[in-house]
N, CA, C and O of each residue as an XYZ file, in Angstrom:
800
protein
N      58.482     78.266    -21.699
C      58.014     76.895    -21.703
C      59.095     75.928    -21.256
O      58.828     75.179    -20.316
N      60.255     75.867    -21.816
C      61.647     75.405    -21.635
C      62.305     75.641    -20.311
O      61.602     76.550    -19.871
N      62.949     75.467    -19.662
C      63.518     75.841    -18.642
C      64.854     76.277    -19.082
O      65.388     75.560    -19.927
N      65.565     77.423    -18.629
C      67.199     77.044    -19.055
C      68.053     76.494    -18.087
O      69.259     76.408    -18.320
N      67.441     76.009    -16.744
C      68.931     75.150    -15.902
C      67.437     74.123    -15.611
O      66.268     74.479    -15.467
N      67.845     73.214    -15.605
C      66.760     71.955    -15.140
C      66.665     71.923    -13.895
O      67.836     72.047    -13.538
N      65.940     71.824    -12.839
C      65.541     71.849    -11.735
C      65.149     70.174    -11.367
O      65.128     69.840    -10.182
N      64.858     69.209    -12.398
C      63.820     67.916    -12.626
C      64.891     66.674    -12.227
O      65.962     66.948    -12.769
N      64.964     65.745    -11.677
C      65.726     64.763    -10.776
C      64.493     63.676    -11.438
O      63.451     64.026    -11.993
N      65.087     61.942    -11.126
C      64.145     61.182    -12.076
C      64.248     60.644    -10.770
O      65.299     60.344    -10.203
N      62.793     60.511    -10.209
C      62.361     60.464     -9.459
C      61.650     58.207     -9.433
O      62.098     57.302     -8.730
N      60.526     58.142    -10.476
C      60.746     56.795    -10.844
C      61.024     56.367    -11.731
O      60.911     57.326    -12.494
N      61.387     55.454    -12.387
C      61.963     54.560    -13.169
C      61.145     53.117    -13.256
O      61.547     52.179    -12.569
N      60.128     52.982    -14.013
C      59.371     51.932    -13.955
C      58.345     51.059    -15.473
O      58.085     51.620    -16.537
N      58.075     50.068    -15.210
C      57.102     49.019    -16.075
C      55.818     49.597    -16.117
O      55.451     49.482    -14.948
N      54.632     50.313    -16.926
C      53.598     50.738    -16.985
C      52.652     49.681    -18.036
O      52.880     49.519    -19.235
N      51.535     49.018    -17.238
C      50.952     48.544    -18.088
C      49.753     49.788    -18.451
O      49.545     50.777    -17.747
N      49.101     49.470    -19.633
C      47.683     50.270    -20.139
C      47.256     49.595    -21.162
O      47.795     48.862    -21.991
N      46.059     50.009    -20.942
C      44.669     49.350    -21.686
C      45.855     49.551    -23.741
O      46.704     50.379    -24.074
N      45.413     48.679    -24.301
C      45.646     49.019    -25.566
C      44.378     48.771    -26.413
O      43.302     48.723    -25.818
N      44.411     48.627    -27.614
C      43.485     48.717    -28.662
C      42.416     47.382    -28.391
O      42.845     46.363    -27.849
N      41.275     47.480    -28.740
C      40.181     46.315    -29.112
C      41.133     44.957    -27.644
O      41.593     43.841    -27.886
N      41.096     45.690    -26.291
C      41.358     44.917    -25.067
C      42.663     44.425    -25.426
O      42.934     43.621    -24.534
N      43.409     44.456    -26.061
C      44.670     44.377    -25.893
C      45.189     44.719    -24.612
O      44.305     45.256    -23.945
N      46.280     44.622    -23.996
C      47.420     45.199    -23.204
C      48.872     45.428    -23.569
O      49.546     44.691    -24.288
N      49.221     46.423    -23.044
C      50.414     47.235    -23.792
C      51.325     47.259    -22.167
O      50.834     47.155    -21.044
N      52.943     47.451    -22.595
C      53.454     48.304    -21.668
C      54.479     49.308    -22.259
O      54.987     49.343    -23.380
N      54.568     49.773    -21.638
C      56.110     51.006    -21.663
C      56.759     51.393    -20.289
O      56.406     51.374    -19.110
N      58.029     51.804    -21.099
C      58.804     52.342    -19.761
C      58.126     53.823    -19.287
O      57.443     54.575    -19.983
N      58.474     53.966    -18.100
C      57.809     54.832    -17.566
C      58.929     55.844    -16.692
O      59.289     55.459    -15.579
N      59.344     56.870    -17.129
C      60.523     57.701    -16.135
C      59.902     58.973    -16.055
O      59.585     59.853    -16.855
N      59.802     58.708    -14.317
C      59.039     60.355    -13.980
C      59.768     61.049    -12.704
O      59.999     60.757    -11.531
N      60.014     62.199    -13.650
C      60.884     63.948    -13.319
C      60.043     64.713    -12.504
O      58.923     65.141    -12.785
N      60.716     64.854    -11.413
C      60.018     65.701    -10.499
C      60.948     67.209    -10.145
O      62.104     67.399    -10.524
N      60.415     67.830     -9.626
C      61.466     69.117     -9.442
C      60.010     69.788     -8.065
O      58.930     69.372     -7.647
N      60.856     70.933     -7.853
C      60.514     71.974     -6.650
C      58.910     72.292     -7.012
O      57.861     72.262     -6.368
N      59.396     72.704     -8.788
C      58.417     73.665     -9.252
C      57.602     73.395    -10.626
O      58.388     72.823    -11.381
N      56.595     73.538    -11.137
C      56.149     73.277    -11.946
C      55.582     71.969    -11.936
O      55.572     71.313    -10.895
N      54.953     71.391    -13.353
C      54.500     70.138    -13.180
C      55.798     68.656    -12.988
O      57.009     68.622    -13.203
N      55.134     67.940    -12.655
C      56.293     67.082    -13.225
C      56.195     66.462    -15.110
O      55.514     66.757    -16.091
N      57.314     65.486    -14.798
C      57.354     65.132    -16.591
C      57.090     64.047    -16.473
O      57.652     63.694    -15.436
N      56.643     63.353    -16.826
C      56.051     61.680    -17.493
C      56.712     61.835    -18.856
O      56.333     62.601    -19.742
N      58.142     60.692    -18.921
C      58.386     60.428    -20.186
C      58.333     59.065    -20.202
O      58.949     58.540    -19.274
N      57.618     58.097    -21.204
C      56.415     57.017    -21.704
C      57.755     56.696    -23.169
O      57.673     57.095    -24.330
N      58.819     55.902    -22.561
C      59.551     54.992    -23.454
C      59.021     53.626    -24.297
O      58.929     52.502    -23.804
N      58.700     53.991    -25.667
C      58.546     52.834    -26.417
C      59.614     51.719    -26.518
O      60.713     52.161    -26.851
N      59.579     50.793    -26.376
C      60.095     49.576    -26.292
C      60.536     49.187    -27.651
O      59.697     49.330    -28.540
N      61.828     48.668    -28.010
C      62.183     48.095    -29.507
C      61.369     46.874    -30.177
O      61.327     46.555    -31.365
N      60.771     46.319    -29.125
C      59.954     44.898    -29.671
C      58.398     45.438    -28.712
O      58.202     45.130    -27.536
N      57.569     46.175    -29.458
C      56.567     46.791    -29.072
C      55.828     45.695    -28.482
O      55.746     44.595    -29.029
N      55.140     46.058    -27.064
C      54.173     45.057    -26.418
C      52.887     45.919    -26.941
O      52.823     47.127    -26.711
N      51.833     45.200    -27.684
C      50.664     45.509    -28.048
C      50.450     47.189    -28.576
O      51.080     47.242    -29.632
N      50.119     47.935    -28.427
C      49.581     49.081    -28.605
C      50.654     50.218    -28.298
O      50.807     50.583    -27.133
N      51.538     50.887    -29.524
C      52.320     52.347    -29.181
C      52.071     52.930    -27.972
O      51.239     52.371    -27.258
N      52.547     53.827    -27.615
C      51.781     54.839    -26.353
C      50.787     55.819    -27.425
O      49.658     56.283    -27.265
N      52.003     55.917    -28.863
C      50.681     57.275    -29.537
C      49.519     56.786    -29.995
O      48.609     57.585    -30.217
N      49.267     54.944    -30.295
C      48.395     54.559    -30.561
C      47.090     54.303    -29.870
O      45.996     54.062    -30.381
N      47.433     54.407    -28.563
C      46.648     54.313    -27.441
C      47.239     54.980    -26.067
O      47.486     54.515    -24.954
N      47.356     56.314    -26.668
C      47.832     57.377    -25.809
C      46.465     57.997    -24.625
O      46.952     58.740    -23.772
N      45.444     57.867    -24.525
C      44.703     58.261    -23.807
C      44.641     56.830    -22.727
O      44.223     57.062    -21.593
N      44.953     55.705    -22.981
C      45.504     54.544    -22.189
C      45.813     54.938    -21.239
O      45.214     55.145    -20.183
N      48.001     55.236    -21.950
C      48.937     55.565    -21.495
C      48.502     56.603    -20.359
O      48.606     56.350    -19.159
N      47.939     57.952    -20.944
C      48.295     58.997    -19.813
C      46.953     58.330    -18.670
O      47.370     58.344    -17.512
N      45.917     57.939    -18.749
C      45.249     57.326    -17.529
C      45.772     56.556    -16.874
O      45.545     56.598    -15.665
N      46.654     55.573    -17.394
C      47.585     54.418    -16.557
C      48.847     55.462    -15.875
O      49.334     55.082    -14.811
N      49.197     56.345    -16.292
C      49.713     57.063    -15.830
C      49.206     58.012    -14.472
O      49.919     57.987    -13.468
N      48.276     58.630    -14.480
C      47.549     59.535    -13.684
C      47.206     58.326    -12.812
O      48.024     58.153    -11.909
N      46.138     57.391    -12.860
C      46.051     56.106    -12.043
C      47.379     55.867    -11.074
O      47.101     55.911     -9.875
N      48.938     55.593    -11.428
C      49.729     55.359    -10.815
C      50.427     56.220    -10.127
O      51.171     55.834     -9.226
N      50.272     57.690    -10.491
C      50.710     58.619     -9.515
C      49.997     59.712     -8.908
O      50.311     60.693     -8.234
N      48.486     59.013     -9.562
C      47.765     59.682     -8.562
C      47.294     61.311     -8.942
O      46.675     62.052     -8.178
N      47.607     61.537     -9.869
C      47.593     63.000    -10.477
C      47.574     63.414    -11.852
O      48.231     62.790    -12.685
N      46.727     64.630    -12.232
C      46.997     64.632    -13.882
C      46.998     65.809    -14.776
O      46.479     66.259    -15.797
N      48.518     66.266    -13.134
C      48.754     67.969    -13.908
C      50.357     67.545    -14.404
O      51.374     68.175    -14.117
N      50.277     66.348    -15.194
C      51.606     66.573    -15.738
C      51.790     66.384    -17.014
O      50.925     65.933    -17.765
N      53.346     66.837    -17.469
C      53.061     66.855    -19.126
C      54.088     65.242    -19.234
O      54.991     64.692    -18.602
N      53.207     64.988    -20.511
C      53.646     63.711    -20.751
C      54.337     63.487    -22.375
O      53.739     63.950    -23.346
N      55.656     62.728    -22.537
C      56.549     62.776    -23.396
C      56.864     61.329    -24.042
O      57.310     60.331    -23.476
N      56.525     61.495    -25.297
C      57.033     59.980    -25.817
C      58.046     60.166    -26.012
O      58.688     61.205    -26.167
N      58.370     58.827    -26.025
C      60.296     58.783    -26.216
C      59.985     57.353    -27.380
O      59.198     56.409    -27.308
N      60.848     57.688    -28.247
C      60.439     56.392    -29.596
C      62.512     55.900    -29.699
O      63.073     55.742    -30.783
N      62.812     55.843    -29.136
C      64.891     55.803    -29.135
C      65.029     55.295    -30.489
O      66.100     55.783    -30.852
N      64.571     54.598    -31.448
C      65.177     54.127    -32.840
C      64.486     55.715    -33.920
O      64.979     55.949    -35.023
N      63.899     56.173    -33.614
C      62.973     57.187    -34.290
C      63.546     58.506    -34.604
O      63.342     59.617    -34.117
N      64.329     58.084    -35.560
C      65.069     59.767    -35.577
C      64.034     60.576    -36.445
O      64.699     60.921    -37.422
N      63.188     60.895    -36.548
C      62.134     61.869    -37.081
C      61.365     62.252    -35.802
O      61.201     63.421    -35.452
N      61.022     61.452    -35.301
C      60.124     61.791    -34.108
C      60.141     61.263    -33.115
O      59.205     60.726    -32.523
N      61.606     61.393    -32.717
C      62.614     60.872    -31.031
C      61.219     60.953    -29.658
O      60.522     60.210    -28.967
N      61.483     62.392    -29.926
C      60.838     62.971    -28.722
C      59.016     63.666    -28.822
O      59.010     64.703    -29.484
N      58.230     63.444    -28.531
C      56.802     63.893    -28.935
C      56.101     64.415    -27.501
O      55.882     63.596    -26.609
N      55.763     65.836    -27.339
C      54.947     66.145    -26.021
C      53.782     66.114    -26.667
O      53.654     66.784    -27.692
N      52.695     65.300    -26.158
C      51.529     65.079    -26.096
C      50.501     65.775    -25.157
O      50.624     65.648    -23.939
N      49.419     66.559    -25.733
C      48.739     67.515    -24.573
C      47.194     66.802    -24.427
O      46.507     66.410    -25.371
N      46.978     66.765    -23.532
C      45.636     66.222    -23.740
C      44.304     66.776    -22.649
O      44.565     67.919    -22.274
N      43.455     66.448    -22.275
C      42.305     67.354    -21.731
C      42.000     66.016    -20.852
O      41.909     64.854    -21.247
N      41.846     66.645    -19.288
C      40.919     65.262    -18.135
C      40.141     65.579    -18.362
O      39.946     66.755    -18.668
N      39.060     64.454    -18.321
C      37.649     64.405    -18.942
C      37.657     63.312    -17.252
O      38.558     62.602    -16.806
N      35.998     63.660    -16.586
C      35.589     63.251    -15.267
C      35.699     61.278    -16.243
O      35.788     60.873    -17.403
N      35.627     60.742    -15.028
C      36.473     59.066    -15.161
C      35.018     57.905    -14.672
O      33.913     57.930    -14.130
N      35.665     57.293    -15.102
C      34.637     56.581    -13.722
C      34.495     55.973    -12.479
O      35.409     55.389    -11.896
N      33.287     56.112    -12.040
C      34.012     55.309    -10.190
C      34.263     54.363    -10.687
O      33.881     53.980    -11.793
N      35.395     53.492     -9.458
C      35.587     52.335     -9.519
C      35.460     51.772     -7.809
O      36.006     52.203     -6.793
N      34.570     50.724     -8.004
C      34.498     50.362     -5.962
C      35.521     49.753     -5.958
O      36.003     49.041     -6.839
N      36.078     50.137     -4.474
C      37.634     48.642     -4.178
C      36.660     47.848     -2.852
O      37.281     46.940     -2.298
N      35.766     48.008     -2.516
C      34.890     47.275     -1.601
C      34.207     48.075     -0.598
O      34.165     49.292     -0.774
N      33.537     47.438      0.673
C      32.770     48.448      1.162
C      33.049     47.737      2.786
O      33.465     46.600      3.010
N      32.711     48.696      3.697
C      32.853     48.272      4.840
C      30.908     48.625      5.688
O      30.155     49.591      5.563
N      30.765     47.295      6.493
C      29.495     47.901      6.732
C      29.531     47.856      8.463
O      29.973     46.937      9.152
N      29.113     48.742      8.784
C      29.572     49.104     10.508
C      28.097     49.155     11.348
O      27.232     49.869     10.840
N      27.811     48.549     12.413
C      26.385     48.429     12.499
C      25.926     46.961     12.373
O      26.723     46.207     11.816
N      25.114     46.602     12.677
C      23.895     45.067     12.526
C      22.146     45.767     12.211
O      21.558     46.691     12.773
N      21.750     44.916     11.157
C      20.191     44.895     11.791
C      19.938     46.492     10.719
O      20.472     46.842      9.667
N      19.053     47.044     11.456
C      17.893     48.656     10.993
C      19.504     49.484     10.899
O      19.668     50.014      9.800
N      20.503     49.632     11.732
C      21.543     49.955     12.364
C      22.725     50.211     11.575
O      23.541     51.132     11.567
N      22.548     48.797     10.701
C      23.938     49.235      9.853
C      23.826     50.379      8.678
O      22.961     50.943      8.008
N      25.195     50.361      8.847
C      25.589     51.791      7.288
C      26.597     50.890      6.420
O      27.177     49.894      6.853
N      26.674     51.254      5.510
C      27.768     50.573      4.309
C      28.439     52.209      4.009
O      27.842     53.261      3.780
N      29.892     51.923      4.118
C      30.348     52.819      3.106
C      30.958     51.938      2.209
O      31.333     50.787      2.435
N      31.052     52.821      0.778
C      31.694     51.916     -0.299
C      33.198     52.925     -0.227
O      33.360     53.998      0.354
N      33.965     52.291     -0.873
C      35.418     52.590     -0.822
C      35.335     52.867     -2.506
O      34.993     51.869     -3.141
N      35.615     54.137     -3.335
C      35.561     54.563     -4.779
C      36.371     55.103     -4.783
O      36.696     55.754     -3.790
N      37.419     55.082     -6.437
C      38.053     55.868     -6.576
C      38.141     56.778     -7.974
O      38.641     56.130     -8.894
N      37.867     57.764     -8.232
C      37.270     58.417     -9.543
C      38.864     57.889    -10.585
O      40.026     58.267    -10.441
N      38.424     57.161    -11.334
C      39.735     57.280    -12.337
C      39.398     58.505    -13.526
O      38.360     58.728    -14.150
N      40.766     59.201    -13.554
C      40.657     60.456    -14.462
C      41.202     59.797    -15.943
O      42.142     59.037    -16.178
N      40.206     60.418    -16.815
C      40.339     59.843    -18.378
C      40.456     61.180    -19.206
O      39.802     62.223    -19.192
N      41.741     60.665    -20.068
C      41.926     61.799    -21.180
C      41.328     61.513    -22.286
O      41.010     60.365    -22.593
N      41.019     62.995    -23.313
C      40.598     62.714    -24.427
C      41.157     64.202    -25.699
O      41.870     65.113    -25.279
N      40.880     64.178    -26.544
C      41.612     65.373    -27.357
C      43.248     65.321    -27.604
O      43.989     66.298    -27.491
N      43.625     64.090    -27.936
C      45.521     64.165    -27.612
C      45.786     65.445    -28.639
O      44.959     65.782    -29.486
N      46.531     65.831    -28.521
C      47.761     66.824    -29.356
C      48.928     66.914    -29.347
O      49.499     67.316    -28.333
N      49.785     66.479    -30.755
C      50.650     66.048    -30.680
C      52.288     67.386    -31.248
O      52.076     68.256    -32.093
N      53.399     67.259    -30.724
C      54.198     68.164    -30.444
C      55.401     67.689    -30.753
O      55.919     67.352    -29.689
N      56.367     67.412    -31.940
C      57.770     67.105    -31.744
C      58.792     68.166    -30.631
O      58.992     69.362    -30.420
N      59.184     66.984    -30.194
C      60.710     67.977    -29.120
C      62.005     67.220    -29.807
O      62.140     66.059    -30.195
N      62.888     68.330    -29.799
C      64.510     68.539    -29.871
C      64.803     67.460    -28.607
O      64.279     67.417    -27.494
N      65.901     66.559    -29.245
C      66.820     66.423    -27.666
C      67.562     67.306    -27.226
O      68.097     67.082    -26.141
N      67.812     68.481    -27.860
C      68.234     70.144    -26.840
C      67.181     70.562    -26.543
O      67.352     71.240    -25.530
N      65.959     70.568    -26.882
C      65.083     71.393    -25.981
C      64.840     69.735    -24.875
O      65.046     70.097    -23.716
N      64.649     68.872    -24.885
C      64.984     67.772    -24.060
C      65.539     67.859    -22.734
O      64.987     67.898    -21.634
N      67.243     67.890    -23.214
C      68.216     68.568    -22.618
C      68.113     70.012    -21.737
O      68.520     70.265    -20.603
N      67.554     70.674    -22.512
C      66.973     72.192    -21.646
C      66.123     71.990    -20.355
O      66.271     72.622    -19.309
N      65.213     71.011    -20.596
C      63.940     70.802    -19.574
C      64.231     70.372    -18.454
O      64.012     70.873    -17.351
N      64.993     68.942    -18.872
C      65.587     67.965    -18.238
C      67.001     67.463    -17.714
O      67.316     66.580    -16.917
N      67.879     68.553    -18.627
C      69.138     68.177    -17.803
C      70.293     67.316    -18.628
O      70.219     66.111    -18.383
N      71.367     67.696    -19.576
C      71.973     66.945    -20.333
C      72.429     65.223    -19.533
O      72.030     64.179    -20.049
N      73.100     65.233    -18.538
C      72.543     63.754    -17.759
C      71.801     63.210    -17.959
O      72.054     62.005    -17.944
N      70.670     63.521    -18.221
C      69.131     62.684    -17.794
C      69.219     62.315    -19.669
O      68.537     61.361    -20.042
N      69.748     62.805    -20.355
C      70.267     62.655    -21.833
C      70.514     61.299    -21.897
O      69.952     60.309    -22.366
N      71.719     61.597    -21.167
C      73.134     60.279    -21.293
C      72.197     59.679    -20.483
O      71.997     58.853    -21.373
N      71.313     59.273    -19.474
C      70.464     58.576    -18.995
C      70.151     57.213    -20.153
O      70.540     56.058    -20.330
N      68.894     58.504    -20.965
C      68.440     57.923    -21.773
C      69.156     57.231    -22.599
O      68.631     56.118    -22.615
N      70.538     57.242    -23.675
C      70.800     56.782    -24.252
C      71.609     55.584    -23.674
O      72.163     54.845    -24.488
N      71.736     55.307    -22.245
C      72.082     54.301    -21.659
C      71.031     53.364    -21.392
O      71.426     52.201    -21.486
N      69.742     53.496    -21.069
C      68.655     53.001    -21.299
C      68.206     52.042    -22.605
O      67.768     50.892    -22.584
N      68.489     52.989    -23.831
C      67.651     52.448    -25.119
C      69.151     51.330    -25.061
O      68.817     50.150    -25.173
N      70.299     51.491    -24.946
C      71.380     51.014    -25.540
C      71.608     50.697    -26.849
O      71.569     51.771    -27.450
N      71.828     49.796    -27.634
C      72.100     49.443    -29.125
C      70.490     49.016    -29.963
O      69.511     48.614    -29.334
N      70.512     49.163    -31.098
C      69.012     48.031    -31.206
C      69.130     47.096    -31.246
O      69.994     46.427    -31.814
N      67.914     46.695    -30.387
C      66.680     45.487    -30.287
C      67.436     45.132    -28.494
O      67.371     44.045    -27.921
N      68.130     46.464    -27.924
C      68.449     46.259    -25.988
C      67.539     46.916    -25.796
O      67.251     46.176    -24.855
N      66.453     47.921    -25.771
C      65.415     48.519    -25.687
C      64.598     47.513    -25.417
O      63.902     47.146    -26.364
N      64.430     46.765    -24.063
C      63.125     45.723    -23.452
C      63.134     45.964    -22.692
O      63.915     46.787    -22.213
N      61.890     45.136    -21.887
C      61.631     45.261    -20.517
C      62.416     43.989    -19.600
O      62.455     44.052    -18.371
N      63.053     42.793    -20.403
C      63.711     41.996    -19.773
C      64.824     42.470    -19.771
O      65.298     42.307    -18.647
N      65.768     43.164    -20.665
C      67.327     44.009    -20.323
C      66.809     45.144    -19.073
O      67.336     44.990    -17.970
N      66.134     45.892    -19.180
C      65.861     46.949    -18.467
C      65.608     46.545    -16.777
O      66.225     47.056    -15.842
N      64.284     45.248    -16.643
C      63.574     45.009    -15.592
C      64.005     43.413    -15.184
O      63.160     42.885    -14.462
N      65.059     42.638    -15.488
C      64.971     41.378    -15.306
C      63.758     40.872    -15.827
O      62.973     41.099    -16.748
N      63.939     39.965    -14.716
C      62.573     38.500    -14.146
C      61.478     39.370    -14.402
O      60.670     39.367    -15.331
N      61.573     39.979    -13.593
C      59.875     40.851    -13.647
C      59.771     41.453    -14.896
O      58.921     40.891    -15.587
N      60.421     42.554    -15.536
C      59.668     42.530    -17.145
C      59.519     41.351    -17.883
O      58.669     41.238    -18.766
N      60.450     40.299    -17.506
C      60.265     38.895    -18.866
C      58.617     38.587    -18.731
O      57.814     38.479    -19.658
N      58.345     38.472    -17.182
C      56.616     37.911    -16.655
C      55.790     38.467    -16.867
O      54.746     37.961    -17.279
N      55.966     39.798    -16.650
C      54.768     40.684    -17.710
C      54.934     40.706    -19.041
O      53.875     40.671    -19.667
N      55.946     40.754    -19.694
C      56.061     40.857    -21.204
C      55.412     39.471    -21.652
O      54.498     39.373    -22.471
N      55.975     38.510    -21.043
C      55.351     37.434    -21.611
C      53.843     37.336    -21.696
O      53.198     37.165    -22.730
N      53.322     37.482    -20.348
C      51.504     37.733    -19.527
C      51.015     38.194    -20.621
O      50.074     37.621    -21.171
N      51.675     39.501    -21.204
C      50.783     40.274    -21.891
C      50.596     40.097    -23.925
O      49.853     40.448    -24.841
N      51.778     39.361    -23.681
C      51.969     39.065    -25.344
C      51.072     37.440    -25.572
O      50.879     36.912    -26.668
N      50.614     36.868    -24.178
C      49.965     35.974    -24.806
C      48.041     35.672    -24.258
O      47.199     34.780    -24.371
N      48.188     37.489    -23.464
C      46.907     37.447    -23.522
C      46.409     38.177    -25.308
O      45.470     37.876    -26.045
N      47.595     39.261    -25.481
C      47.520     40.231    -26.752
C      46.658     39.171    -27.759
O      45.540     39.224    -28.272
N      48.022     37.948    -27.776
C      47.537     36.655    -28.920
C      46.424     35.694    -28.656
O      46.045     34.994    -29.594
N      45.956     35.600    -27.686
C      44.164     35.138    -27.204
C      42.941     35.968    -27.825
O      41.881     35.566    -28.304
N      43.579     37.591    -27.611
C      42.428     38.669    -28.288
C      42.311     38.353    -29.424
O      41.343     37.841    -29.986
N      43.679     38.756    -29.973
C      44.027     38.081    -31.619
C      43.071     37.491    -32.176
O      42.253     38.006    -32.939
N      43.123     36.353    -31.820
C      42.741     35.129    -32.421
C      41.522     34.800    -32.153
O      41.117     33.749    -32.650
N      40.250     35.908    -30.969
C      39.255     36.109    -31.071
C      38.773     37.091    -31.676
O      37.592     37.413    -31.544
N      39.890     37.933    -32.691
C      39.297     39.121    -33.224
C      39.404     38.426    -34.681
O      38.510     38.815    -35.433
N      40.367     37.408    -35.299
C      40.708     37.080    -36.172
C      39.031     35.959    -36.562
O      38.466     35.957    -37.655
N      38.663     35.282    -35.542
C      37.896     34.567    -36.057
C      36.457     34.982    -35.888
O      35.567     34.154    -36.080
N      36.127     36.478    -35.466
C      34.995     36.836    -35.714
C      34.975     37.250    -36.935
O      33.984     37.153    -37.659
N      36.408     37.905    -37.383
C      36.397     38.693    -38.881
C      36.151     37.626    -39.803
O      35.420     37.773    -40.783
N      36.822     36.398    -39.482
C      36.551     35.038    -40.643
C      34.570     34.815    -40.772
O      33.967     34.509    -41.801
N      34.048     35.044    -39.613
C      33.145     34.402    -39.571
C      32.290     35.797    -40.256
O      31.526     35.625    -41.205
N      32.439     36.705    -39.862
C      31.710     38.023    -41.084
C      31.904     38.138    -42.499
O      31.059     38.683    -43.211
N      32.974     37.654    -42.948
C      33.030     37.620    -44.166
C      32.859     36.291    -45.131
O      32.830     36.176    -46.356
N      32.749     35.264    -43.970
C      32.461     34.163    -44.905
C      30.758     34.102    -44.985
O      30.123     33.260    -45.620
N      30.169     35.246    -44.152
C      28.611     34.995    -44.312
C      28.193     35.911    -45.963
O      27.039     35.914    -46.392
């Protein structure tokens, strides 16, 4: 299962938004390991000042926003929690379940009796069944490469440097912000339906 010399190079390094709980939006870091052989790795970094929804809390999100962005969904995917010394590292297994179309528009070629429309669809693949797996940072290390280690712990840095504005500049501050004050719009439409059910 393990590899014993790592073959896996970190290929991207990126901001992942995904769906979170009751329309929320969430992000995490996103670092994906590619190699010759085998699948690649999706490791799904929790953030020290959580934007909306865990990855494990809305892990079938995560790995669709995932598969969505690279297009594929033969890979194994790894939480990374950096303050979490019980459960650092978590491989998560989960099952594609068929998605739904989505149109990006249509082109229609022809006039009159004559024309044809094609629509432009793209099947998004959706997980379901998560299963959850603690990993060693030596079996970590085994998969991935003691570097890609020291990577990580240059990444999380000290607590509460674990963001998307230390990590991503300008651009994580604009999404972090985007999303923490659509999060607090849901909020406060979830807060005042609950007022209004219980005061009946």
């Amino acid at each position: 299962m393990w590899s014993a010399v790592s073959e896996y190079q970190l290929w991207f390094d990126e901001l992942l938004e995904y769906e979170g709980a009751h329309g929320t939006r969430s992000a995490c870091h996103v670092l994906w390991y590619g190699s010759g052989e085998g699948p690649s790795v999706c490791l799904v970094g929790n953030f020290d000042d959580a934007i909306g929804s865990s990855t494990t809390n809305a892990i079938e999100g995560a790995a669709t926003a995932v598969a969505a962005r690279f297009g594929r969904d033969d890979f194994r995917l790894i939480e990374w929690f950096p303050r979490d010394r019980g459960r650092r590292f978590v491989e998560v297994t989960l099952s594609p379940v068929p998605g739904t179309e989505v149109e990006h528009g249509t082109v229609t070629i022809g006039s009159g009796d004559e024309a044809h429309t094609i629509r432009r669809t793209t099947a998004i693949v959706r997980f379901a069944d998560p299963r959850w797996a603690r990993r060693t940072e030596n079996e970590l290390a085994q998969l991935l490469g003691e570097e890609e280690i020291r990577d990580l712990r240059s990444f999380a840095g000290l607590r509460g440097d674990y963001t998307p504005e230390r990590l991503f500049g300008s651009t994580g501050e604009r999404l972090a912000k985007s999303l923490r004050a659509h999060n607090h719009r849901i909020i406060d439409v979830l807060d005042a339906h609950t007022k209004e059910w219980t005061d009946r």
